[in-house]
C-alpha positions in Angstrom: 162.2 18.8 50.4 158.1 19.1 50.4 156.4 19.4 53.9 152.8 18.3 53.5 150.7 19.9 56.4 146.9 18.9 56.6 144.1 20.5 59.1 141.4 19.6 60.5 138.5 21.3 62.4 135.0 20.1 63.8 132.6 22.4 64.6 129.1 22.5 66.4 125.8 23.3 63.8 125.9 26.6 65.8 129.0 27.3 63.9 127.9 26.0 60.3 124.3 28.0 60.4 126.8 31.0 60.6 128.0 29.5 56.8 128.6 31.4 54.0 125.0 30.4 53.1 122.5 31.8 50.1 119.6 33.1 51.6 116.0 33.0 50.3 116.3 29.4 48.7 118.7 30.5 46.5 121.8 28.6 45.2 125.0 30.3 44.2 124.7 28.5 41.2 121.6 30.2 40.5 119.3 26.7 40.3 115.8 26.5 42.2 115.5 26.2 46.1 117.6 23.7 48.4 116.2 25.7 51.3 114.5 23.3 54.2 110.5 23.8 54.4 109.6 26.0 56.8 109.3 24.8 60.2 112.1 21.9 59.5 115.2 21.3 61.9 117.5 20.9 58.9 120.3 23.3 58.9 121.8 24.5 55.7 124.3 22.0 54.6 123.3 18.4 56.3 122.9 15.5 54.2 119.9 16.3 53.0 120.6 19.3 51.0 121.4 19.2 47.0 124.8 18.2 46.3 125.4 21.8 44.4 124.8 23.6 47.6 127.6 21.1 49.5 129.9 21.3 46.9 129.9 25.4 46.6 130.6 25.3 50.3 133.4 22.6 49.9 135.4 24.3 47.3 136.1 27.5 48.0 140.1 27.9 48.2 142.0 29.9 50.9 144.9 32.0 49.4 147.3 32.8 52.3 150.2 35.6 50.9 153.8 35.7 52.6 155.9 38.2 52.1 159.2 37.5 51.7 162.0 38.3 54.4 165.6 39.1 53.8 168.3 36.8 55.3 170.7 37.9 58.1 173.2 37.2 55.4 171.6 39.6 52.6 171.2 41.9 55.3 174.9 42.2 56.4 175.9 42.2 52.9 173.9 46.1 51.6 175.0 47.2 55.3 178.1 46.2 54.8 178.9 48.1 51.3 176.4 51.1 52.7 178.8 51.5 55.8 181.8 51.0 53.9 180.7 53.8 51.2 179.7 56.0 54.4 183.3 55.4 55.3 185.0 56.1 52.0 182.9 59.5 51.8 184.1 60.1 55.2 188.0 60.3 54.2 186.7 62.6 50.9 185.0 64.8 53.8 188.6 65.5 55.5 190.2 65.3 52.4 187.7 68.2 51.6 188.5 70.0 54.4 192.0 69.6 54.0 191.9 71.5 50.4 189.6 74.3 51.8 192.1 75.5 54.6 195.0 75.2 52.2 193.4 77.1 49.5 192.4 79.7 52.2 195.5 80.3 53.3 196.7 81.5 49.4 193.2 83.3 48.7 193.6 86.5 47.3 191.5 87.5 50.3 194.7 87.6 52.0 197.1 90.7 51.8 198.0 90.9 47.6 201.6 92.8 48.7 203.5 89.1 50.4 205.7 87.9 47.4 204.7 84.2 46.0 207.1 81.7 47.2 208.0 77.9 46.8 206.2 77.4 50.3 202.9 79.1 48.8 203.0 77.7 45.4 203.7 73.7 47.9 200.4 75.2 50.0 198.7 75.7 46.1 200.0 72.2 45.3 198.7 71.0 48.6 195.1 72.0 48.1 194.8 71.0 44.3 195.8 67.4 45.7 193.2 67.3 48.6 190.6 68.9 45.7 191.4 66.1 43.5 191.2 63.0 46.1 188.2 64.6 47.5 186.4 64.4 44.4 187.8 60.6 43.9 186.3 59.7 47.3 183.3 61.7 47.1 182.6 59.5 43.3 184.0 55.9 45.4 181.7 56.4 48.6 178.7 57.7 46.7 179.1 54.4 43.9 179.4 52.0 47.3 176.1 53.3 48.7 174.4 53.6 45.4 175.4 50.3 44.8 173.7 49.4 47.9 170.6 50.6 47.6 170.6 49.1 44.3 171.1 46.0 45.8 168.2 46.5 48.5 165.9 47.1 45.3 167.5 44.3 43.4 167.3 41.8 46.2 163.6 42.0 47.5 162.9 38.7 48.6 159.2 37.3 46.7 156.3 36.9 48.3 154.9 33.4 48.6 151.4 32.8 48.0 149.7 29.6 49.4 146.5 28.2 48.2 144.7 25.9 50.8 142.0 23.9 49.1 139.3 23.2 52.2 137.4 19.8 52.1 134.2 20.4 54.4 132.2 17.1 55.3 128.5 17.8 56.7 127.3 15.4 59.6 124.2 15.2 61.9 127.1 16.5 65.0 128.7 19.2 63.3 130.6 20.2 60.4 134.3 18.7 59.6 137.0 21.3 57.9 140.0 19.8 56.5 142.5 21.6 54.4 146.3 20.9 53.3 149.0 23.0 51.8 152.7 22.3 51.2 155.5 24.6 51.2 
């Protein structure tokens, strides 16, 4: 569905002498002089200027830039796979742990003279496991946050730009600014 929005502003001749107006005589267009004699009440832009000087005033767009915003929904998503990767590193963390205090406790730091038994060579097993899984988690949990950072990258929303083409009408009480846009 297409919203139409139109606006409208009237303004005192105070406000339109303050115009983006040529000085010296001087069209944007780069034609003679449009300029009132000296000594005349006419303000720039009234009726009796040339139609060039009314229409470079009338015309001149206004581009209005919105950036875009991410939905709630996109939002919970990347938070959701970020936490759950923080999560899934987590159990590689104890898992971690887990093979460090096994592994110290069969280090040859310890006394070389205690005869290897089944119990040591289970404690051996033991930390090779919790190596292994915490390696597998470590690779899972990193992928799940990659992949959401990815997907904050992938997923920036566009910004919108918005051109509002400005119709200005010049009248003996003031000046009358209209514009309209859609979205």
């Amino acid at each position: 569905m297409k919203t139409v929005v139109a606006l409208a502003l009237v303004a005192p001749m105070a406000m339109a002498a303050h115009a983006d107006v040529p000085d010296e005589g001087v069209h944007p267009d780069g034609q003679g002089s449009a300029a009132a004699p000296a000594g005349s009440t006419q303000a720039p832009g009234e009726p009796g200027d040339s139609p060039a000087l009314q229409t470079s005033m009338r015309h001149k767009d206004i581009v209005v830039t919105t950036p875009g915003e991410r939905s709630p929904k996109n939002i919970a998503i990347l938070a959701s796979v970020a936490g759950a990767g923080a999560i899934v590193g987590g159990i590689g963390v104890y898992f971690n742990l887990d093979s460090r205090s096994a592994a110290n406790e069969v280090s040859a730091h310890r006394p070389m003279s205690v005869p290897w038994t089944a119990d040591r060579q289970a404690t051996y097993d033991r930390a090779h496991d919790s190596a292994v899984k915490a390696g597998v988690f470590y690779g899972i949990g990193g992928a799940l946050v990659l992949g959401a950072v990815v997907g904050l990258i992938v997923t920036v929303p566009k910004a919108e730009t918005t051109v509002i083409h400005p119709h200005v009408a010049i009248g003996p009480e003031g000046a009358s600014i209209g514009g309209s846009w859609s979205w």
